[in-house]
C-alpha positions in Angstrom: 65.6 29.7 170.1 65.6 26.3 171.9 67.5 24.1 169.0 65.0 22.0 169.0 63.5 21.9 172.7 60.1 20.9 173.1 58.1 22.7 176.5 55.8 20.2 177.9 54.1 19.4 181.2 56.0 16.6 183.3 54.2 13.3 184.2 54.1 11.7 187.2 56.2 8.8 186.1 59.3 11.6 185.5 59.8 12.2 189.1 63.2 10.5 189.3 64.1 13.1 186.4 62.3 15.3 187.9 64.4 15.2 191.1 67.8 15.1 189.8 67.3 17.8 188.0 65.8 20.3 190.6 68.9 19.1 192.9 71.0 20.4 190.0 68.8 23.9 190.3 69.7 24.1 194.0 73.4 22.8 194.3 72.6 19.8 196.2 70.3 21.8 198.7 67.2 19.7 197.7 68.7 16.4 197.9 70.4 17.9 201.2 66.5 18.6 202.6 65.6 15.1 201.1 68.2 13.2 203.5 67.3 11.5 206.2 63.8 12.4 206.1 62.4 8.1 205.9 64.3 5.1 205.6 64.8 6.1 201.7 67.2 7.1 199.9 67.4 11.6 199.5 66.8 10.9 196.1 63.7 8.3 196.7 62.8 10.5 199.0 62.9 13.4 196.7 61.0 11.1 193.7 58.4 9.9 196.0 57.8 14.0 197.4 57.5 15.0 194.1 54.9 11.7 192.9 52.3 13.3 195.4 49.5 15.0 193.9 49.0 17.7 195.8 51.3 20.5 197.5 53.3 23.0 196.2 56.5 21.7 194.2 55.2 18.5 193.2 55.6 17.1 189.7 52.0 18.8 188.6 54.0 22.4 189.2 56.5 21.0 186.4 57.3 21.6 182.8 59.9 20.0 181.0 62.2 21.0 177.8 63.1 17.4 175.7 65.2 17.4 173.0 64.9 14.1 170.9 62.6 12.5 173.9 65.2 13.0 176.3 63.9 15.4 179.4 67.5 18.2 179.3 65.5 20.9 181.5 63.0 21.7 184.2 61.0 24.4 185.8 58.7 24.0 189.1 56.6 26.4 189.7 53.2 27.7 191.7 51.5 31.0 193.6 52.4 32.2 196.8 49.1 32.8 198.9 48.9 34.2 202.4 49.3 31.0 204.0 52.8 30.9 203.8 52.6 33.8 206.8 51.4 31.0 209.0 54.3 28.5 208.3 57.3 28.2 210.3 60.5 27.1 209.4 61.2 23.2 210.1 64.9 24.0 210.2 67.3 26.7 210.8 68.6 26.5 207.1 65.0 27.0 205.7 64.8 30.4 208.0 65.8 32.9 205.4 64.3 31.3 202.5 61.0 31.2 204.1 61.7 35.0 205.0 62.1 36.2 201.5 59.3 34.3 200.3 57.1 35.8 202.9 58.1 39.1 200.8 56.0 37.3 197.7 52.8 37.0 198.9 50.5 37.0 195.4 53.8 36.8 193.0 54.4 33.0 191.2 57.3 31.7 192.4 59.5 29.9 190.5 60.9 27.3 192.9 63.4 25.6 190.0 64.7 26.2 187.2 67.1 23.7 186.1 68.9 22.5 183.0 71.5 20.1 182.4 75.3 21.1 182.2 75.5 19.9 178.7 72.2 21.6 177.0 73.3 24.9 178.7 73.5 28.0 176.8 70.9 26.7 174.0 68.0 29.2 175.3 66.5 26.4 177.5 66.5 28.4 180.8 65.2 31.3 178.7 62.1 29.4 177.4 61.3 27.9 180.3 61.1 31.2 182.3 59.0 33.1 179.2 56.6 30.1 180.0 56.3 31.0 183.6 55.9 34.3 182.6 52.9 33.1 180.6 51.5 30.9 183.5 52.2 34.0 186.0 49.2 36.4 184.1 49.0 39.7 185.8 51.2 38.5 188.8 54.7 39.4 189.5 57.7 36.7 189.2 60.2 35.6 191.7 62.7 33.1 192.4 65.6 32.8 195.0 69.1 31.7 193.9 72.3 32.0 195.7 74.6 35.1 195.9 77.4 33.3 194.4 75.5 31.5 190.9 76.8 35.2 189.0 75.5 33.2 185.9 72.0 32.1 186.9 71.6 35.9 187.7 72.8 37.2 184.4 69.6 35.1 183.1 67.3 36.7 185.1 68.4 39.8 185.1 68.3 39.7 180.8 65.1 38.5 181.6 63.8 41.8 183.1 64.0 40.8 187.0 65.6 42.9 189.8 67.0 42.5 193.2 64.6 43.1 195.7 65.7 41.5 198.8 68.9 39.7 200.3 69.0 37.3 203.4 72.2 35.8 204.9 72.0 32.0 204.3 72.7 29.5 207.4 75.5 27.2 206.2 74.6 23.5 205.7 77.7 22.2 206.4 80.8 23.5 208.4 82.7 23.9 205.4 80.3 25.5 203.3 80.6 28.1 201.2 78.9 30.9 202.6 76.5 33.0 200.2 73.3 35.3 200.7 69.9 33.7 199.0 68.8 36.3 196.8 65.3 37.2 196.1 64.9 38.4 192.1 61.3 39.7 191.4 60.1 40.3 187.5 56.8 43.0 187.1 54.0 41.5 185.6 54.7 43.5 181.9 
């Protein structure tokens, strides 16, 4: 299914990988949140976020795919408990994300699923979701992913989730592209 992908959990000393990757998931929003945040670099920043031991999203949420040692796909994932009622969004942009994933209370969410350009379309994506489906249990599944990633969706939706929920996304930029996040849920089976 994979030609030749290995599933593994990442190490801490794959952040950097780690991090590129998950900013491929998003379309640049990651490295976007990463910017400014320290006298780093977004992308330190992002490595050294995802180094921590603790907190959802760090490099302990991870699995890899490697093909011949080299680390061509990523998934982050973790549970959604009630606490995320209590948090409020640091930034405008963050709004309606946080919004949907209020929605998920008690589902795993599946905060990135990335693979690179090149290994595309070899059943990576597809493995590493029917591995979150094994880490989920009993719980539901869902992710976010923009309006506009038509392919992305087609993967999921194969992959038995729905549409449940829609939420206008605030632009990051002046120029760009406008989109609605959209929130995809998957029934435990």
């Amino acid at each position: 299914m994979t030609t030749g992908a290995t599933l593994r959990p990442a190490k801490r000393s794959e952040a950097a990988e780690l991090a590129i990757l998950i900013d491929i998931a998003s379309h640049g929003f990651a490295s976007w949140l990463w910017y400014g945040k320290s006298a780093e670099t977004a992308f330190e920043h992002g490595r050294n976020v995802l180094r921590r031991d603790t907190g959802p999203g760090a490099w302990r949420d991870a699995m890899v795919a490697e093909i011949e040692d080299e680390i061509v796909g990523v998934s982050v994932s973790y549970g959604i408990d009630a606490s995320i009622l209590e948090i409020e969004p640091k930034h405008p942009v963050l709004a309606p994300l946080l919004f949907l994933q209020k929605r998920v209370v008690g589902h795993w969410f599946i905060d990135s699923l990335g693979v690179y350009r090149h290994h595309r379309g070899k059943g990576i994506g597809r493995a590493l979701l029917e591995y979150e489906f094994s880490r989920a249990g009993q719980a539901p599944v869902s992710l976010i992913t923009e309006s506009h990633n038509e392919t992305a969706q087609a993967l999921y939706r194969l992959n038995g989730f729905e549409e449940v929920a829609r939420a206008e996304a605030v632009p990051l930029f002046e120029d760009s592209r406008k989109h609605d996040w959209v929130l995809f849920t998957r029934n435990a089976a």
